[in-house]
C-alpha positions as CSV (number, residue, x, y, z in Angstrom):
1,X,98.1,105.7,130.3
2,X,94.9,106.7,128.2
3,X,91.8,107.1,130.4
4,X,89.1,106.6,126.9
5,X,86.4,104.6,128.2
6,X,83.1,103.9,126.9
7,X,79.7,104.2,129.9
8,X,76.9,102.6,128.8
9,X,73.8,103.9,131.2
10,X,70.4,102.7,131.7
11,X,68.1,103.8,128.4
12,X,70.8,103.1,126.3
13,X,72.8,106.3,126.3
14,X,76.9,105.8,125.7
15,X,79.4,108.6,127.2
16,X,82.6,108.6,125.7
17,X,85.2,109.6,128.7
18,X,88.7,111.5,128.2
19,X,91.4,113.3,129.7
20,X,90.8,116.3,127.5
21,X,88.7,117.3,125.2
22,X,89.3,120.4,122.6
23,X,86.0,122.2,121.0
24,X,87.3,123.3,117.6
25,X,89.7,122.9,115.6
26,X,90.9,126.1,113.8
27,X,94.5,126.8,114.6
28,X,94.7,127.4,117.9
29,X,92.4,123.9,118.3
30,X,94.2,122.3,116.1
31,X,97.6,123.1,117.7
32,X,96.1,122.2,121.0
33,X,95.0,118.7,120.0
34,X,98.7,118.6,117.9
35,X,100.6,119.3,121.3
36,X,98.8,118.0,124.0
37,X,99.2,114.5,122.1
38,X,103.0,115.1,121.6
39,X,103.8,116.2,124.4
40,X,102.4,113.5,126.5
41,X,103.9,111.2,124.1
42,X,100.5,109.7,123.5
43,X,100.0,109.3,127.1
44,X,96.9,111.5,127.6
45,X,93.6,110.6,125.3
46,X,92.8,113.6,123.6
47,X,89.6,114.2,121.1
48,X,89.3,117.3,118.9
49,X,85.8,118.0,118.3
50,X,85.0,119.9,114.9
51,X,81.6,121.4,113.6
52,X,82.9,122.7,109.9
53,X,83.2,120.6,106.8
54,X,82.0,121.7,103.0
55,X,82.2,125.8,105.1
56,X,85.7,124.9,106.6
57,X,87.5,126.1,103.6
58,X,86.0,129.3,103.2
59,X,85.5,130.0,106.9
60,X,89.6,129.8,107.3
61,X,90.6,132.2,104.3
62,X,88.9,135.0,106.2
63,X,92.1,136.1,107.3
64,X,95.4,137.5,106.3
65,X,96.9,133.4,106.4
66,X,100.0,135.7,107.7
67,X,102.6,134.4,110.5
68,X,105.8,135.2,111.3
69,X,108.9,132.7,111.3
70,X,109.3,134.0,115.0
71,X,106.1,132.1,115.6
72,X,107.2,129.0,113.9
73,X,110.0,128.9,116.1
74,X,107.9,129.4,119.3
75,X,106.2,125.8,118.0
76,X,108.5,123.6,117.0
77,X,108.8,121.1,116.0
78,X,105.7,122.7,113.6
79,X,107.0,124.1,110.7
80,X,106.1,126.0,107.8
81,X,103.3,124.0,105.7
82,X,101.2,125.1,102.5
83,X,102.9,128.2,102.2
84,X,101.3,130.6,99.4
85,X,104.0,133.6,99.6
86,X,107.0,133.9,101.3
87,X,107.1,137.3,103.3
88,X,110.3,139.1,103.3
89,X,109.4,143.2,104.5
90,X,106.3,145.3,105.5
91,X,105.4,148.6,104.0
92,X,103.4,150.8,106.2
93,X,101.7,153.9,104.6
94,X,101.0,157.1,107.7
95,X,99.3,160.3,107.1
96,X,101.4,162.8,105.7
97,X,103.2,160.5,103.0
98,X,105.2,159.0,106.0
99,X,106.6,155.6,104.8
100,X,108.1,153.0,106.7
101,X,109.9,150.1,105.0
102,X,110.9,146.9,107.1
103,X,112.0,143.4,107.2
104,X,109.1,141.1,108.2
105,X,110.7,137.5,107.8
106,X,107.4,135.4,107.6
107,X,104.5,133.5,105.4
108,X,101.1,133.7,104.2
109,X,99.8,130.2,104.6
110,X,96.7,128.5,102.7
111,X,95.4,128.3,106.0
112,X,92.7,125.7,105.3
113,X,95.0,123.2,103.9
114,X,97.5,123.7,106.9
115,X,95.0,122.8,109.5
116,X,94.7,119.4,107.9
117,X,97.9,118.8,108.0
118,X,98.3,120.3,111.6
119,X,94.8,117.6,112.4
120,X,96.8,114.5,110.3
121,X,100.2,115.2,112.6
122,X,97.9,115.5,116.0
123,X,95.9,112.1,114.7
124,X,99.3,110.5,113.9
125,X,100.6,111.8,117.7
126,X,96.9,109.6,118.9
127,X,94.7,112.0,119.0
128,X,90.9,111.4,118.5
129,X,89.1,113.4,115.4
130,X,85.8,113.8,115.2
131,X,83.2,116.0,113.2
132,X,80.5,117.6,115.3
133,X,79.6,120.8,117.0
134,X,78.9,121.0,120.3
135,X,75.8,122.5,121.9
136,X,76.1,121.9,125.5
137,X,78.7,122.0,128.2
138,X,78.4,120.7,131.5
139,X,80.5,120.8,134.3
140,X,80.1,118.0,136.7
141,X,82.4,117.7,139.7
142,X,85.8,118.4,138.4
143,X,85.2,117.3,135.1
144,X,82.6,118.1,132.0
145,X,80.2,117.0,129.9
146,X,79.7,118.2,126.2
147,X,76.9,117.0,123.7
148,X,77.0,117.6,120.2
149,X,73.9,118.2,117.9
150,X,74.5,115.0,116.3
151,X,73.5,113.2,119.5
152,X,77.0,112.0,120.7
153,X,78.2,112.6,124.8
154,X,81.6,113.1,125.5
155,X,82.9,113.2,129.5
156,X,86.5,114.9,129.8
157,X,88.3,116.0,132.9
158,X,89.7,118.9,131.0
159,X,88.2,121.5,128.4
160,X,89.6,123.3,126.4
161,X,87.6,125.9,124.5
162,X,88.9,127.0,121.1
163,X,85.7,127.3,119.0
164,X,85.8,130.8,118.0
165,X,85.1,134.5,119.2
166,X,81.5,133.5,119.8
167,X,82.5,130.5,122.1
168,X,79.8,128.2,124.1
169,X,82.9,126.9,126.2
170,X,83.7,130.2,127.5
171,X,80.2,131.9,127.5
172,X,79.2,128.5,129.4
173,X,81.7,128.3,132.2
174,X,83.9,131.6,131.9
175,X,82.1,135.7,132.9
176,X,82.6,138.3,130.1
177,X,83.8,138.1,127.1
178,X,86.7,139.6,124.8
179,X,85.8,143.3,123.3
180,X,85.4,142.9,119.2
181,X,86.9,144.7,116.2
182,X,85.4,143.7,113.0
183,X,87.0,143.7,109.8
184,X,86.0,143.2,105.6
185,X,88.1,141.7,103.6
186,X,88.2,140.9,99.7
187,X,89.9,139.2,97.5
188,X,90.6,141.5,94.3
189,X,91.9,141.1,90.7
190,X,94.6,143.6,91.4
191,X,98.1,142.0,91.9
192,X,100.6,143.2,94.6
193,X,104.4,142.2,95.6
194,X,104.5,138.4,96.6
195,X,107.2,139.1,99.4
196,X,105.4,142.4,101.2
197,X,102.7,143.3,103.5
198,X,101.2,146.9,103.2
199,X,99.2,148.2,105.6
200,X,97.6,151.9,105.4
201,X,97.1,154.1,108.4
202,X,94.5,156.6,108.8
203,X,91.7,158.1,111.2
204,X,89.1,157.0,109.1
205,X,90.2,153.1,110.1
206,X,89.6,154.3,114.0
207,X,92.4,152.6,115.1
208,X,92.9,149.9,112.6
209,X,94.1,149.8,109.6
210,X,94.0,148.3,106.0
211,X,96.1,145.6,104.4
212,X,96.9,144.3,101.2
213,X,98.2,140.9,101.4
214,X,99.4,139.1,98.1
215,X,96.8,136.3,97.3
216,X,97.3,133.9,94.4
217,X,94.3,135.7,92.4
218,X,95.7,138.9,92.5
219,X,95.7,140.6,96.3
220,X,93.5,140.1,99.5
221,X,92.5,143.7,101.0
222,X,91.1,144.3,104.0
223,X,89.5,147.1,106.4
224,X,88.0,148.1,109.8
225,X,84.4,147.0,108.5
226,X,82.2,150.0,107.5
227,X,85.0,152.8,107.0
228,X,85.4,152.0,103.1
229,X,82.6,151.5,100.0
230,X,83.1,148.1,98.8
231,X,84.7,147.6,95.9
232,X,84.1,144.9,93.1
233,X,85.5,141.7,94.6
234,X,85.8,137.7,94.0
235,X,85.3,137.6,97.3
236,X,83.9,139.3,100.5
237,X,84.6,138.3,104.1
238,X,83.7,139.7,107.3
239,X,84.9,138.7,110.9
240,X,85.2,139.4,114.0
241,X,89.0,140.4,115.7
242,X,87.8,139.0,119.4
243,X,91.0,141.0,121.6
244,X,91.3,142.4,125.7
245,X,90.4,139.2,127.4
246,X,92.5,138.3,130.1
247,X,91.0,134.7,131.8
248,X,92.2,131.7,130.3
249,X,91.7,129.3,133.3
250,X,88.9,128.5,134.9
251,X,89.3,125.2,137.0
252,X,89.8,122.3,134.7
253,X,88.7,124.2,131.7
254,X,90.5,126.8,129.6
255,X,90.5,129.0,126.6
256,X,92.8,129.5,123.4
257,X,93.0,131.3,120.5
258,X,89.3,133.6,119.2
259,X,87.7,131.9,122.2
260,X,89.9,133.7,124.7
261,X,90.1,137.1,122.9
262,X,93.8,136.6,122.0
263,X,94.2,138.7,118.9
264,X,96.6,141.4,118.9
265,X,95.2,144.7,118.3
266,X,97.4,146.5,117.1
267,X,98.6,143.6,114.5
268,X,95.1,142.2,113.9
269,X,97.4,138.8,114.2
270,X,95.9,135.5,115.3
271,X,96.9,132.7,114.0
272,X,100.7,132.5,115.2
273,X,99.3,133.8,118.6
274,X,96.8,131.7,119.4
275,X,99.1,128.6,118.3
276,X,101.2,130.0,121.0
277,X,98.8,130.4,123.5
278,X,97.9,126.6,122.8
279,X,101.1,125.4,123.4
280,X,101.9,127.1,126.3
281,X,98.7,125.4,127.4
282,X,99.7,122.1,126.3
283,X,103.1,121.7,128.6
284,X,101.3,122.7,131.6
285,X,98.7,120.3,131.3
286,X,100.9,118.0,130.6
287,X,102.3,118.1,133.9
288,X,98.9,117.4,135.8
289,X,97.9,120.9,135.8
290,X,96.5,124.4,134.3
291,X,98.0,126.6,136.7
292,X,101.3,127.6,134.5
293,X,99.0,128.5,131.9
294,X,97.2,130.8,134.0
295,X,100.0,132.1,135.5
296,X,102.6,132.3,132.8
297,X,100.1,133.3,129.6
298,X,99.0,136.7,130.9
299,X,102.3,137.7,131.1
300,X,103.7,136.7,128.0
301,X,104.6,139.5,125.3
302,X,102.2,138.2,122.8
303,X,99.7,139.2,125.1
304,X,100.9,142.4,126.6
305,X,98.2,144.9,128.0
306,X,100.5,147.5,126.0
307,X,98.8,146.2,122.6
308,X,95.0,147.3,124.1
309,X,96.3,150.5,125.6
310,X,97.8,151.3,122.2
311,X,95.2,150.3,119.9
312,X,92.4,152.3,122.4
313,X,94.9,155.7,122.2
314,X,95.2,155.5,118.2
315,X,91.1,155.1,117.9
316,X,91.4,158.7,119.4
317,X,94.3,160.3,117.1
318,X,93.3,162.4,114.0
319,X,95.8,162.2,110.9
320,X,98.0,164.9,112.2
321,X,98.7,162.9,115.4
322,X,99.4,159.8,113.9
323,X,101.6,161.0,111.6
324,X,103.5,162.2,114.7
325,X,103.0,159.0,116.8
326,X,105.0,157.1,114.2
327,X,107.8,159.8,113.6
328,X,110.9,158.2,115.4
329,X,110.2,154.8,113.2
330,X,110.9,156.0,110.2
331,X,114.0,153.9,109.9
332,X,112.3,151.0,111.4
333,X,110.9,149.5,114.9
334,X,114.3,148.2,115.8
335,X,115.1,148.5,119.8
336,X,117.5,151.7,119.5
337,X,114.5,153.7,117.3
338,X,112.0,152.4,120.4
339,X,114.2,153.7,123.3
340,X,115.3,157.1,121.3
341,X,111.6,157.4,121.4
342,X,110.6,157.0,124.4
343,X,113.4,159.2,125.4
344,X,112.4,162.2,123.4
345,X,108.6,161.7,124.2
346,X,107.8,160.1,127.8
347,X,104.5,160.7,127.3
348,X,103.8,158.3,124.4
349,X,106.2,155.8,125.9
350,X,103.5,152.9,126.3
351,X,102.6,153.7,122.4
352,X,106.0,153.0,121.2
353,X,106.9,150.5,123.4
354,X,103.6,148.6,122.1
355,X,104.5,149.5,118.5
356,X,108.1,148.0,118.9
357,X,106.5,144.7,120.5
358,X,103.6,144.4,118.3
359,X,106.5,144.7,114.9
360,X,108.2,141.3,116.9
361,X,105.2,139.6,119.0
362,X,102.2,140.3,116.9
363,X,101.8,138.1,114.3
């Protein structure tokens, strides 16, 4: 049964009390409110808690918008929704005129207009909406207690922080924080394929890497921040790839998505992985408790600590090594081409084996 209550105390203040409360609202927040709702079948009271509105828009197009149809089918029964470009192959361009072609079945989303939908299914499924941003978190007994800037109080007896790489839940109640890769990206004139990611490889990018992602003005382009001059745009974005952070639990309260570092380095993928991340979250708490989330998150493949060992060994390669780091994919990252590889060159075995994961897990 749902636990919302409303505590009036003396002075006049009024706490609004949940089973769980979710700070943000980008996909991984949204996905969280989307599934914890369905999956309890209405049963738990959940409130997403947004701080964006005229920004939102804007905010969410500073990304690629990319995810795979693997990830779709990790989130059922989510499917595909304001989709720009269907993706059909990837074109990666190495040092030394090395090309490799390959099939990457997938979509770039108009990401803004997705998250409402995703928000209008987990409202539909019960959940509460509301626009705010919060600006304290406090944990009392097992539970918490958040206050917004617009003066509101909200008592949960679980937290779930998704509000981005800069997150008060986590810096709050969690130690650390992710490592960070930023990133420009513009939005150009110049048109590309509708069906293709390229992404160009070189030491300049220090282990990144950059993309060109059809967009419907022309292309969106993007770079490891600082390692190109910056050309005429429509549009500029920077951002922060928050990745290499490996708590997600802490008692009652936990971490998806930016706010738990959960992009893939290698990939720069978020979306699809965060989304994941949140519901994998969802069906444990579902069943009373965090601790399959904790347990079972780490250890999934879209999280592998291959992707952070990977990433950290290409910052080091010159153009000569990368060209031969990629060598035995030429035909592709199929699982033959990986083991081959790792076969001819046990040193570099992690690399590939990251590679091979990243190509199926990473986006």
């Amino acid at each position: 049964m749902r636990s919302w209550s409303r505590s009036v105390f003396p002075g006049g203040s009024d706490i609004e009390n949940h089973d769980v409360l979710v700070v943000g609202a980008g996909p991984a927040g949204a996905a969280a409110a989307f599934f914890l709702s369905y999956l309890s079948e209405g049963k738990l009271d959940v409130l997403s808690l947004e701080k964006l509105e005229e920004r939102y828009d804007r905010y969410h197009h500073m990304c690629g918008e990319a995810m795979s149809e693997r990830a779709f089918e990790r989130l059922s029964p989510l499917m595909p929704e304001a989709v720009t470009f269907k993706i059909r192959r990837a074109v990666e361009h190495w040092p030394g005129d090395v090309t490799i072609e390959t099939e990457a079945q997938g979509y770039v989303l108009d990401r803004p207009a997705f998250l409402r939908r995703l928000r209008k299914r987990a409202a539909k499924e019960g959940c509460h909406l509301e626009q705010g941003t919060a600006v304290s978190v406090t944990k009392e007994g097992n539970g918490y207690l958040v206050r917004t800037r617009e003066g509101n109080e909200h008592r949960c007896k679980w937290l779930v922080g998704a509000d981005g790489w800069n997150s008060l839940v986590r810096r709050t109640l969690f130690t650390g924080g992710p490592r960070l890769l930023w990133a420009e990206q513009y939005v150009l004139e110049t048109k590309t394929e509708n069906d293709t990611m390229h992404f160009h490889y070189d030491e300049r990018y220090r282990g990144g890497y950059r993309w060109v992602f059809p967009h419907t003005r022309g292309s969106r382009v993007g770079f490891t921040r600082g390692t190109e001059p910056r050309p005429l745009a429509l549009e500029r974005h920077v951002r922060a790839i928050p990745y290499d952070y490996r708590e997600v639990v802490k008692g009652n309260a936990c971490l998806v998505g930016d706010a738990g570092g959960q992009a893939n380095p290698i990939t720069f993928g978020g979306i699809g992985i965060g989304m994941s991340a949140a519901r994998n979250m969802a069906g444990s708490l579902v069943k009373g408790s965090l601790s399959g989330y904790a347990h079972n998150w780490p250890r999934s493949p879209c999280v592998s600590p291959l992707y952070v060992d990977a990433f950290d060994a290409l910052r080091g390669m010159d153009n000569a090594a990368l060209r031969r780091s990629v060598r035995p994919f030429v035909k592709g990252y199929g699982r033959a081409a990986a083991l081959r590889a790792a076969v001819s060159d046990r040193e570099s075995r992690r690399l590939y084996r990251a590679y091979y994961l990243a190509a199926k897990w990473g986006w």
